[in-house]
Backbone bond lengths (Angstrom), bond angles and torsions (degrees), N, CA, C in turn:
res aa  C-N    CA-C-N  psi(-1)  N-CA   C-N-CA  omega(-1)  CA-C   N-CA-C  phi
1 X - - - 1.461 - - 1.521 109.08 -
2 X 1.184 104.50 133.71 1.780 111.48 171.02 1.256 138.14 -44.36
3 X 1.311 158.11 -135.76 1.062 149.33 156.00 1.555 97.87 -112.62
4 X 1.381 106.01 -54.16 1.380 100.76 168.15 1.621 129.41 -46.30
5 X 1.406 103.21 -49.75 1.279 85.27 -175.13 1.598 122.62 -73.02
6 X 1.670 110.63 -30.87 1.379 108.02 156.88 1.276 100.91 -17.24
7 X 1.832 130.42 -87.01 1.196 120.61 -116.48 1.798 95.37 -106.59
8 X 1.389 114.44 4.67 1.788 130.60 139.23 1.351 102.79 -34.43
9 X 1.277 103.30 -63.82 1.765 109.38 -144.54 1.923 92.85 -82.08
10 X 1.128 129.01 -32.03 1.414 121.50 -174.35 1.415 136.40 -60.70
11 X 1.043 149.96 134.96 1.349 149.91 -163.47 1.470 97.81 -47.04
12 X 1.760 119.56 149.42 1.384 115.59 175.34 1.871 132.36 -55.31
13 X 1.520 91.18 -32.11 1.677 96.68 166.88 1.099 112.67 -79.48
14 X 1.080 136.55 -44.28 1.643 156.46 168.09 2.099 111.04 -14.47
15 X 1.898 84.81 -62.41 1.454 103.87 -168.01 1.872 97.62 -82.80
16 X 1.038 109.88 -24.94 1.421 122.56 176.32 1.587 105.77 -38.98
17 X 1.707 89.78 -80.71 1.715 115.49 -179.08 1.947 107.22 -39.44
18 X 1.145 123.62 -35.59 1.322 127.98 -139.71 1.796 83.39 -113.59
19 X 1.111 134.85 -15.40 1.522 120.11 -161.63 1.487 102.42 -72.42
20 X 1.632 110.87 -44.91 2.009 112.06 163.90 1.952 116.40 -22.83
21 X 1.810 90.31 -46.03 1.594 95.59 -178.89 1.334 116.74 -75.81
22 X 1.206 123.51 -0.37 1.734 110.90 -176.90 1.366 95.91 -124.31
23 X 1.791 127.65 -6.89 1.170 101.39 145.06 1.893 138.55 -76.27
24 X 1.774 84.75 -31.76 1.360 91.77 -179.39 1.989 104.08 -44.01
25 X 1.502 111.42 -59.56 1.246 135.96 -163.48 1.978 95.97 -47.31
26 X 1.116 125.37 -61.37 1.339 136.47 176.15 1.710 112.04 -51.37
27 X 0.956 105.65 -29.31 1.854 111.78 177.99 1.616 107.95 -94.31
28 X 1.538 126.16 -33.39 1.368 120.67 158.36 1.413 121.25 -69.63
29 X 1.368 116.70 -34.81 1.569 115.57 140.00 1.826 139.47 -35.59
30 X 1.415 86.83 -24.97 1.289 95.85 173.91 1.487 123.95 -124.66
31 X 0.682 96.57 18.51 1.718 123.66 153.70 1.183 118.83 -123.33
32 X 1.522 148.64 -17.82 1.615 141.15 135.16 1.484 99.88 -49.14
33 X 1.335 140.74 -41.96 1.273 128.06 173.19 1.419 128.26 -65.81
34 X 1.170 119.90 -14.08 1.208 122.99 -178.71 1.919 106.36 100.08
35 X 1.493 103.31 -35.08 1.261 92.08 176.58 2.212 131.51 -27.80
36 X 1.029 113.89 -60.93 1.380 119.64 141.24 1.249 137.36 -64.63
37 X 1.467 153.56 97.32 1.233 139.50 -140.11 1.683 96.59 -87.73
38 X 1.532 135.72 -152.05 1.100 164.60 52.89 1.282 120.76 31.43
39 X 1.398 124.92 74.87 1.808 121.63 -175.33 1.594 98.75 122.75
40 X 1.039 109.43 -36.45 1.513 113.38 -164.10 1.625 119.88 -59.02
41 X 1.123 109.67 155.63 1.305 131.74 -175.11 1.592 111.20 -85.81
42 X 1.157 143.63 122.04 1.311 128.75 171.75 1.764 100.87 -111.15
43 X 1.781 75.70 162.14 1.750 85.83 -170.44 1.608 131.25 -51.26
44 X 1.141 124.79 169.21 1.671 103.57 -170.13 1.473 119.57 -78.63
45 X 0.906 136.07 160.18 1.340 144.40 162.21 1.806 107.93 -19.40
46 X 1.148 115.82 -49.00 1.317 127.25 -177.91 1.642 113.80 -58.67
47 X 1.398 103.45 -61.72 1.233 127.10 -165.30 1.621 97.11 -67.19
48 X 1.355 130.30 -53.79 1.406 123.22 -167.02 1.849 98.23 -74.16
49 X 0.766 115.88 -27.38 1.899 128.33 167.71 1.539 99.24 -44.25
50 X 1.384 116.71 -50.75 1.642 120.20 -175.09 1.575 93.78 -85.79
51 X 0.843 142.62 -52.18 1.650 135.61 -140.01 2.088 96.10 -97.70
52 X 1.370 106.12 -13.07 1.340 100.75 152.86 1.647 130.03 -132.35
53 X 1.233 110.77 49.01 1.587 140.35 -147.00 1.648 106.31 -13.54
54 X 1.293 102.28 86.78 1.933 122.75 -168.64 1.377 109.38 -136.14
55 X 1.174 122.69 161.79 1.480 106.83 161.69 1.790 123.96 -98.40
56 X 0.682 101.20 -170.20 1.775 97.45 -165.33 1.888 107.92 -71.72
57 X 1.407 112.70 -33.14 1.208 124.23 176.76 1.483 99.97 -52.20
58 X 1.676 119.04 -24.80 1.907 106.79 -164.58 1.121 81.97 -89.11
59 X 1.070 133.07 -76.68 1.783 137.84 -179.45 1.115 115.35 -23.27
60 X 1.096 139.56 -7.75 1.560 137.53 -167.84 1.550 85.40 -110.85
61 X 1.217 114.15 -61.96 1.852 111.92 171.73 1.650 112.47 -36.18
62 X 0.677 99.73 -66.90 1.438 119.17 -179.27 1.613 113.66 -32.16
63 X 1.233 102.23 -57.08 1.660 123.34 -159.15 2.377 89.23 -87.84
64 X 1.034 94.75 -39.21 1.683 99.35 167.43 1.223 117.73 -51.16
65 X 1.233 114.77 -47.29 1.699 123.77 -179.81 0.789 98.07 -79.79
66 X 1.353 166.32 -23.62 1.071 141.08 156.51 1.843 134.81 -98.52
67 X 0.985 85.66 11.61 1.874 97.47 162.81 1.579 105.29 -97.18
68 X 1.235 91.42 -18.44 1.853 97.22 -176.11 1.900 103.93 -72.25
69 X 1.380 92.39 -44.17 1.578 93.66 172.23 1.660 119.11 -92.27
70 X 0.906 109.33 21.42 1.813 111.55 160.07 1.571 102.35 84.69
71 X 1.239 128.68 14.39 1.406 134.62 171.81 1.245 125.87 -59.74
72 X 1.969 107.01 -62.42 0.946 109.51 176.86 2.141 103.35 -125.13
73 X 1.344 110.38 -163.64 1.250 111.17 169.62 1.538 94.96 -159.04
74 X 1.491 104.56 135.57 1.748 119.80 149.97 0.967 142.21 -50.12
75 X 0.724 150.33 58.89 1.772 140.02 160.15 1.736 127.13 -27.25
76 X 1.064 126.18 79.01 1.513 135.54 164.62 1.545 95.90 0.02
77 X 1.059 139.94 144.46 1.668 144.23 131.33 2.190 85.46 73.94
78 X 1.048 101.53 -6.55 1.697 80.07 -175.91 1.626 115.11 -131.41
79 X 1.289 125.13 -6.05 1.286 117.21 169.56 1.498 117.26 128.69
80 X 0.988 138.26 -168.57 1.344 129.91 -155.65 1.729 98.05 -150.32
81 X 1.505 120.52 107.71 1.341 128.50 171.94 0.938 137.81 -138.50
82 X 1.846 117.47 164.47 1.501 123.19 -160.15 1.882 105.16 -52.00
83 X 1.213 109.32 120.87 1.224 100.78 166.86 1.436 131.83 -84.33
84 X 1.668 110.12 127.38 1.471 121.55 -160.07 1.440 126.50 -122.96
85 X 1.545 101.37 36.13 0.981 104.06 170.03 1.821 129.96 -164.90
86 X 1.238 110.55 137.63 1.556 95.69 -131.91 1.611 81.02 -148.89
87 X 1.515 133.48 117.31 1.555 133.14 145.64 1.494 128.47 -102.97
88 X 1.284 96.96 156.13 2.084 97.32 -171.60 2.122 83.84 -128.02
89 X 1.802 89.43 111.16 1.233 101.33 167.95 1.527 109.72 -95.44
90 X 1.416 106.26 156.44 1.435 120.91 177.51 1.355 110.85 -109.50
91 X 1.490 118.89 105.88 1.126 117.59 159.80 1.630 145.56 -90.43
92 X 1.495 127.09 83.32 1.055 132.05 -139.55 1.739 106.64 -119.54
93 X 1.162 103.66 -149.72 1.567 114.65 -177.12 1.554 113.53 -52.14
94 X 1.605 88.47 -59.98 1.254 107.85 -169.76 1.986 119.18 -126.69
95 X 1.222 100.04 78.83 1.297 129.82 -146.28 1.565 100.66 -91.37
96 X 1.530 105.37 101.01 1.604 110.60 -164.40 1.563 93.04 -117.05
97 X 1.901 127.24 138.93 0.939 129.93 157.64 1.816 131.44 -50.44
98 X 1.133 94.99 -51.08 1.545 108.93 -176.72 2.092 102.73 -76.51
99 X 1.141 99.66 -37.63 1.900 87.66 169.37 1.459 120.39 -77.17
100 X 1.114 132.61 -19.73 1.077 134.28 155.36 1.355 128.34 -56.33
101 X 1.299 102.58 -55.42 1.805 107.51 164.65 1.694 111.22 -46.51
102 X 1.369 100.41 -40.39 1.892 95.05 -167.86 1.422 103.08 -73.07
103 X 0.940 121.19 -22.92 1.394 139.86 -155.36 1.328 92.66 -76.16
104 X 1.175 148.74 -56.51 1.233 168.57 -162.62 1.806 109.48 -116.85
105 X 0.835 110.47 22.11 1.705 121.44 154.70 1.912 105.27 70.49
106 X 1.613 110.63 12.49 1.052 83.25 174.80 1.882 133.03 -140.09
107 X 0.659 149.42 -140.17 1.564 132.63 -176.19 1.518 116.00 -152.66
108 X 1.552 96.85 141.62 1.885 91.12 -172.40 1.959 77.07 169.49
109 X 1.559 82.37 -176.83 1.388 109.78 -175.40 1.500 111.82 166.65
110 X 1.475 107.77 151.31 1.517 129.96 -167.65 1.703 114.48 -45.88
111 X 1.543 119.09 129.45 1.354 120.73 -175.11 1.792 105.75 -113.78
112 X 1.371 129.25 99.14 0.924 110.23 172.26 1.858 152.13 -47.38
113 X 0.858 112.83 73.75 1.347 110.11 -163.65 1.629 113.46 -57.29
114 X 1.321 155.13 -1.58 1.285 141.06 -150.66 1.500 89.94 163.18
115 X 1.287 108.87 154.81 1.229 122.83 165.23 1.713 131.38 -165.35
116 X 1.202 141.12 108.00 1.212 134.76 175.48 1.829 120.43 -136.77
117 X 1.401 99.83 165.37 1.230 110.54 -177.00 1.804 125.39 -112.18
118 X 1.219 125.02 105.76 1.318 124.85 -134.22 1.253 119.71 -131.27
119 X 1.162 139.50 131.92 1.532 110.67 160.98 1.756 149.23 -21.26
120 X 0.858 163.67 58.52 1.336 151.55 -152.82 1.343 110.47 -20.97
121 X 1.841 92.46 114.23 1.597 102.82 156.34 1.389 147.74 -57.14
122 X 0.993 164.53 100.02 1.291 164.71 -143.56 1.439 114.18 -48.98
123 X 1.184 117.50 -11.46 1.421 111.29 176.59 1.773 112.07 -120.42
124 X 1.659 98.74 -0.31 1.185 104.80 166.51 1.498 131.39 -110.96
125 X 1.686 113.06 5.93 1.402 146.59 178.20 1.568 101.56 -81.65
126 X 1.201 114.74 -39.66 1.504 109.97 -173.40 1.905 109.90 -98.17
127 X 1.515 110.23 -8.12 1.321 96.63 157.00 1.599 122.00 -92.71
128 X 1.298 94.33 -31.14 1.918 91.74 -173.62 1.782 92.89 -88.40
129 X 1.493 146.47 17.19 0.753 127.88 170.35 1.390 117.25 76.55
130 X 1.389 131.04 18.87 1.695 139.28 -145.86 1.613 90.68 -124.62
131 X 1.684 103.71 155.38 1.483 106.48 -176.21 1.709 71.51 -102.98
132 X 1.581 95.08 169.85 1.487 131.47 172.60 1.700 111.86 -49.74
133 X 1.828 109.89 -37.37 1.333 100.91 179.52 1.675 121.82 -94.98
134 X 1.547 103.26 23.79 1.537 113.86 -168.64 1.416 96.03 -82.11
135 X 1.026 114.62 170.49 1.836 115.38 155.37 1.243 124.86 -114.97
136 X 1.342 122.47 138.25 1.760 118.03 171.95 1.408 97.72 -113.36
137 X 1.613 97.63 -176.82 1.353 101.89 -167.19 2.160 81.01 -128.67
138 X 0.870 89.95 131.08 1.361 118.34 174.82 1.505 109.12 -101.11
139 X 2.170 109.43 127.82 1.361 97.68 -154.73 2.292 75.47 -143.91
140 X 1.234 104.41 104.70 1.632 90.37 161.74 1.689 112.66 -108.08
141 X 1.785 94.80 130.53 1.388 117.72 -165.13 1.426 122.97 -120.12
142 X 1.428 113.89 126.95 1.300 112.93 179.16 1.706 108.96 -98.19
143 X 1.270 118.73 112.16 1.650 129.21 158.37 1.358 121.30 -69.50
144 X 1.403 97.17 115.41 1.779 101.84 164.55 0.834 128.67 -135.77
145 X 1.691 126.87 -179.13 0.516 137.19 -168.31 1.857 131.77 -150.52
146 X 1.167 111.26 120.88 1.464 117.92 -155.63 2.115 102.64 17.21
147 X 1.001 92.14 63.10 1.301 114.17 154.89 1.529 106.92 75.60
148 X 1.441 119.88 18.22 1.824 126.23 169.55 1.449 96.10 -104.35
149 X 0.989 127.73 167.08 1.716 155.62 148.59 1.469 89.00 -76.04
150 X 1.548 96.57 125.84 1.542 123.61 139.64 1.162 133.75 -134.96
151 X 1.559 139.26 21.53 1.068 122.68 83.60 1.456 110.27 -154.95
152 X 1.570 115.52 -161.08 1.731 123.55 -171.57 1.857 94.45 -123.07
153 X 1.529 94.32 127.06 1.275 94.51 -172.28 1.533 106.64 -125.81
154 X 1.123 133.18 171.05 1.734 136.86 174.36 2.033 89.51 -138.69
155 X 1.970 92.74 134.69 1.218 103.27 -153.64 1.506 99.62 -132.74
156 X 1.477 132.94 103.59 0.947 122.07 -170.10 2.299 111.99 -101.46
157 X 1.286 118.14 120.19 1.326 114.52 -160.34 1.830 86.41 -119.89
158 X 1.601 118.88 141.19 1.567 133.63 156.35 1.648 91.65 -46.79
159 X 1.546 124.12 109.82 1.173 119.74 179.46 1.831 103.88 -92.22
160 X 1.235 122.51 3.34 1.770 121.05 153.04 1.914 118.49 -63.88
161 X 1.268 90.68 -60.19 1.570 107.02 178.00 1.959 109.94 -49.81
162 X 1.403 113.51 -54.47 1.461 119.72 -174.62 1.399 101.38 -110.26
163 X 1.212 121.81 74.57 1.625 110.55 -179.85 1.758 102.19 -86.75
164 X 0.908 164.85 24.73 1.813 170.90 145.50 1.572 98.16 -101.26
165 X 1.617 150.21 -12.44 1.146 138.82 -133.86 1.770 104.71 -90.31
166 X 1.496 102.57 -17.21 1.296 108.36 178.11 1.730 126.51 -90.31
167 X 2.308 94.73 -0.96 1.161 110.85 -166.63 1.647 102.55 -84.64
168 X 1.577 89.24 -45.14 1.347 114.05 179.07 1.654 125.09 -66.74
169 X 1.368 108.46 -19.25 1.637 112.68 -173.60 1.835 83.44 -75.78
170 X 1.327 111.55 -55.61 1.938 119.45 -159.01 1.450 102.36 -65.35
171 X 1.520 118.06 -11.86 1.770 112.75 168.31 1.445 130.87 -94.76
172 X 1.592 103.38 -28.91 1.234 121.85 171.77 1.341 119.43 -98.00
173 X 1.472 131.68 -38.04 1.059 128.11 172.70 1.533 105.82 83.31
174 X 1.686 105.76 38.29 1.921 121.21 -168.61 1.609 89.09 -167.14
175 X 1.586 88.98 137.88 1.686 100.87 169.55 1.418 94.36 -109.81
176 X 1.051 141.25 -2.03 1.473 145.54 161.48 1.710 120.37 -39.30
177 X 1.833 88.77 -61.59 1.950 123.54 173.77 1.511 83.50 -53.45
178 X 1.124 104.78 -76.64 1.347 115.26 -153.10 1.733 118.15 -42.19
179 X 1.548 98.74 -35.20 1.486 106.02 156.72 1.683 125.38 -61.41
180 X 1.202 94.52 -56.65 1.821 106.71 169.97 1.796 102.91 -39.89
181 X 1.276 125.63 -77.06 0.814 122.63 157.94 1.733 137.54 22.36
182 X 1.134 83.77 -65.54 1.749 98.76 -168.55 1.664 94.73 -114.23
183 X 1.045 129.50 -13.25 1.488 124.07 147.96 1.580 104.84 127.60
184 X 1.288 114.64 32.85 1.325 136.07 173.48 1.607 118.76 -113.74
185 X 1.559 116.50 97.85 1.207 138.88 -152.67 1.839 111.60 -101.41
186 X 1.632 91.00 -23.66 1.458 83.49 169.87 1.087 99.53 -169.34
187 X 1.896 149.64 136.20 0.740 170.35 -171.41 1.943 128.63 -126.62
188 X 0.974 132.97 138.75 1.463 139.11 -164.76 1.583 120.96 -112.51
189 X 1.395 120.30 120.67 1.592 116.84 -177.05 1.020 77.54 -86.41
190 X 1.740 115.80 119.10 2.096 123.54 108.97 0.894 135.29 5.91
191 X 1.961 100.63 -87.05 1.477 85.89 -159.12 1.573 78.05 -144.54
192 X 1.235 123.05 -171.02 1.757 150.63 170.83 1.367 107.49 -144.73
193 X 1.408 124.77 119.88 1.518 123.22 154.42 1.408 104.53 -102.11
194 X 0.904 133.97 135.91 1.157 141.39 147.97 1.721 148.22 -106.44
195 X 0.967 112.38 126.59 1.648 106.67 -162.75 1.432 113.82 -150.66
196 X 1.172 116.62 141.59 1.723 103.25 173.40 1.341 125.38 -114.58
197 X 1.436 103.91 145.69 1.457 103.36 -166.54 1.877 113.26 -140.04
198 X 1.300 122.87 149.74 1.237 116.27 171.73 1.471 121.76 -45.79
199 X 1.226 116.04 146.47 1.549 112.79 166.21 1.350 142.14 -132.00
200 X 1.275 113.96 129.31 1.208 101.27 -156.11 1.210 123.67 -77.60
201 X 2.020 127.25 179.67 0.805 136.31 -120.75 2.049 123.99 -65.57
202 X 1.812 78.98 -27.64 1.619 117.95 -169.00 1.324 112.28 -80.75
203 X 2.017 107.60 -49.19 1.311 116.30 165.34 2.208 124.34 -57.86
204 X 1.126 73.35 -30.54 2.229 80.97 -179.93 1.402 87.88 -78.54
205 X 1.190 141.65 -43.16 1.516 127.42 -178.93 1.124 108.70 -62.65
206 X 1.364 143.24 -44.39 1.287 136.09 -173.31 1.595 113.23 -61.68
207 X 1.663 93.10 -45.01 1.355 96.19 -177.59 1.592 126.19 -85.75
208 X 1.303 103.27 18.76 1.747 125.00 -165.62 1.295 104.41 30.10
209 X 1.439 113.14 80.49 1.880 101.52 175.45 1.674 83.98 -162.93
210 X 1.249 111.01 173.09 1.936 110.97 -158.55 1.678 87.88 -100.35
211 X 1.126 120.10 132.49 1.560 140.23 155.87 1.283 124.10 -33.80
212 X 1.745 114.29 -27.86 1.219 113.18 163.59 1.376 111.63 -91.67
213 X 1.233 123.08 52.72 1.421 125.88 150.15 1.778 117.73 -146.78
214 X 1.347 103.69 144.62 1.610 88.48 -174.06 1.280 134.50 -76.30
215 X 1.214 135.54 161.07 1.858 145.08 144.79 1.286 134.23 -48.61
216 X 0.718 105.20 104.64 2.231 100.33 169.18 1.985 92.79 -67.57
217 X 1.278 101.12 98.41 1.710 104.27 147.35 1.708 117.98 -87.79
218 X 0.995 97.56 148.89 1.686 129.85 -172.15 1.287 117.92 -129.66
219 X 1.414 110.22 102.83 1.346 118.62 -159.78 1.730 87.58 -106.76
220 X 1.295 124.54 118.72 1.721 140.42 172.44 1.106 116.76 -91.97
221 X 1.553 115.63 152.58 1.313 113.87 148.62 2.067 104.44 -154.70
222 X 1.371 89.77 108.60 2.093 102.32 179.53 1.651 96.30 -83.40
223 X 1.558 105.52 150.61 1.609 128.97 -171.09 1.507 81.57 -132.77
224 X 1.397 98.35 167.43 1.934 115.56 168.90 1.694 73.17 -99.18
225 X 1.795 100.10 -167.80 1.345 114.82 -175.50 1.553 105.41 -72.32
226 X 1.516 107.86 -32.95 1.973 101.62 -160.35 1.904 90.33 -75.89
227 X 1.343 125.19 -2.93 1.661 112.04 165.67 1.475 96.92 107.07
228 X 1.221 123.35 20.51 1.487 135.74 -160.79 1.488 101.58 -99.32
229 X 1.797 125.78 90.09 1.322 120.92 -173.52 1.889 106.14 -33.54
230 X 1.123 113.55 179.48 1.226 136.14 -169.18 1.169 151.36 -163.87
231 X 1.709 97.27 -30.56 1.573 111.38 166.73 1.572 81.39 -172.93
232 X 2.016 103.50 143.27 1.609 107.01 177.98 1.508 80.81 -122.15
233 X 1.401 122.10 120.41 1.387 120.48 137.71 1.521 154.83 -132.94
234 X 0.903 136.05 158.80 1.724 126.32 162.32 1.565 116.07 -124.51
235 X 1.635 91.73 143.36 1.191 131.37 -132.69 1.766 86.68 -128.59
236 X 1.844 112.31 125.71 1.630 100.19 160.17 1.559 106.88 -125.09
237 X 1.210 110.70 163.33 1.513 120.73 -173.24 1.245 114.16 -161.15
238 X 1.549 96.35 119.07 1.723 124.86 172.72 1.392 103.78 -26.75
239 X 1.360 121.78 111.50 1.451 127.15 168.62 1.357 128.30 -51.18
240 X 1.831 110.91 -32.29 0.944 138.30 -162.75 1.998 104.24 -76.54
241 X 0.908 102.96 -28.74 1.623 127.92 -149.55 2.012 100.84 -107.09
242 X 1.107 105.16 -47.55 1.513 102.13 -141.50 1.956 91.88 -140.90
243 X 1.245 107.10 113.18 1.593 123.83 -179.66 1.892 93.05 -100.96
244 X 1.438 119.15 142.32 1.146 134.57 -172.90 1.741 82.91 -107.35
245 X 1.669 93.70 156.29 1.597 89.51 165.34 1.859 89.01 -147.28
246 X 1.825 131.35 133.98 0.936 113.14 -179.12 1.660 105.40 -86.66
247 X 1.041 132.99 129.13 1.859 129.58 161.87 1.572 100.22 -54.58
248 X 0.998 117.41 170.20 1.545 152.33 -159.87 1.811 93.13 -97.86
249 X 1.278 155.68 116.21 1.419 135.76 -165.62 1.729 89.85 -81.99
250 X 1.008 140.24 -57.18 1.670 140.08 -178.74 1.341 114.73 -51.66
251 X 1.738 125.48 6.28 1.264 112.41 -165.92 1.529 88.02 -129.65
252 X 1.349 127.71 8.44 1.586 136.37 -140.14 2.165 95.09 -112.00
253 X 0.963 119.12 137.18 1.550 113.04 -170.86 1.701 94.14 -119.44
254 X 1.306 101.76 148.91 1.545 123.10 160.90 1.794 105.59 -33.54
């Protein structure tokens, strides 16, 4: 049976409620076709109101369901478009920002947003191994990428061991350097938790994506080689934008 006739055969409120869905369905059709590209602008609220004789309230449904599924995205004051841009990070042994980007064709690096030097928190004393009167250096970071957010992270580093590390993240735009730096040449991710969760109002702004949809958080923890914590962090990322993939740790190379 057709789509039409499905919604033939349905009670009059029934087919009412459901007509948002066979437009939404007809406009992802037309963007699997190419008809709408990648970047593109689609017509206004008004205009698709006439060209599928609805009122703007269905179209707004319509155009919702599918920003919800990573199709398109809104723009406040500017319009509503095909969304075109999309990365699959690898999270593995040895889990580098800037190789990942190449890896996947594209370019960016870490923006420091905030920075301080603090006592050790209690829930961050028992991952880096630190008593309460140690200090870390607390680092919140925005990752990008050829000019999107992928993601906003809070970064906790032994601020004795890397005392320049916050000089070096804001010059290089790499906590990698910043390791080299202080005489740390290669370092090992642990572990990855991963989980997703709503975000709030401040975090979806950072990450330009709407709050009513969730985050992949990434809860870290990096060792040097002798197993010597190093940095505890979590990491969130636009669902919409950015697919995690975990590697195999035994299949993972220097």
């Amino acid at each position: 049976m057709t789509n039409d006739a499905v919604l033939n055969a349905l009670p009059e409120r029934t087919a009412r409620d459901t007509f948002w869905m066979r437009i939404a369905s007809d406009l992802a059709e037309s963007i699997a076709s190419g008809l709408y590209g990648p970047g593109e602008r689609l017509p206004t609220e008004r205009t698709l109101a006439e060209q599928f004789g609805v009122n703007r309230h269905t179209i707004r449904r319509s155009l919702a369901s599918l920003c919800s599924q990573g199709l398109l995205r809104s723009t406040q004051g500017s319009g509503t478009y095909v969304e075109d841009f999309a990365v699959d990070l690898v999270l593995s042994k040895r889990t580098r920002h800037s190789q990942n980007l190449e890896q996947v064709g594209r370019r960016g690096g870490l923006r420091v947003l905030s920075a301080e030097t603090l006592s050790t928190p209690a829930h961050v004393a028992s991952r880096l191994k630190l008593n309460s009167k140690q200090k870390v250096l607390r680092l919140d970071v925005l990752a990008e990428a050829d000019g999107h957010a992928l993601s906003v992270s809070e970064r906790f580093f032994p601020a004795q061991r890397f005392p320049r590390l916050e000089e070096v993240v804001r010059a290089t735009g790499s906590i990698t350097e910043a390791f080299a730096a202080h005489g740390l040449s290669d370092y090992i991710r642990q572990e990855s938790r991963i989980t997703a969760e709503m975000p709030p109002a401040a975090l979806a702004a950072q990450l330009k994506q709407s709050p009513q949809r969730p985050v992949l958080r990434v809860e870290s923890l990096n060792v040097d080689c002798e197993g010597v914590p190093i940095e505890s962090a979590v990491a969130w990322f636009p669902s919409d934008r950015v697919s995690l993939t975990v590697a195999h740790m035994s299949e993972d190379t220097p």
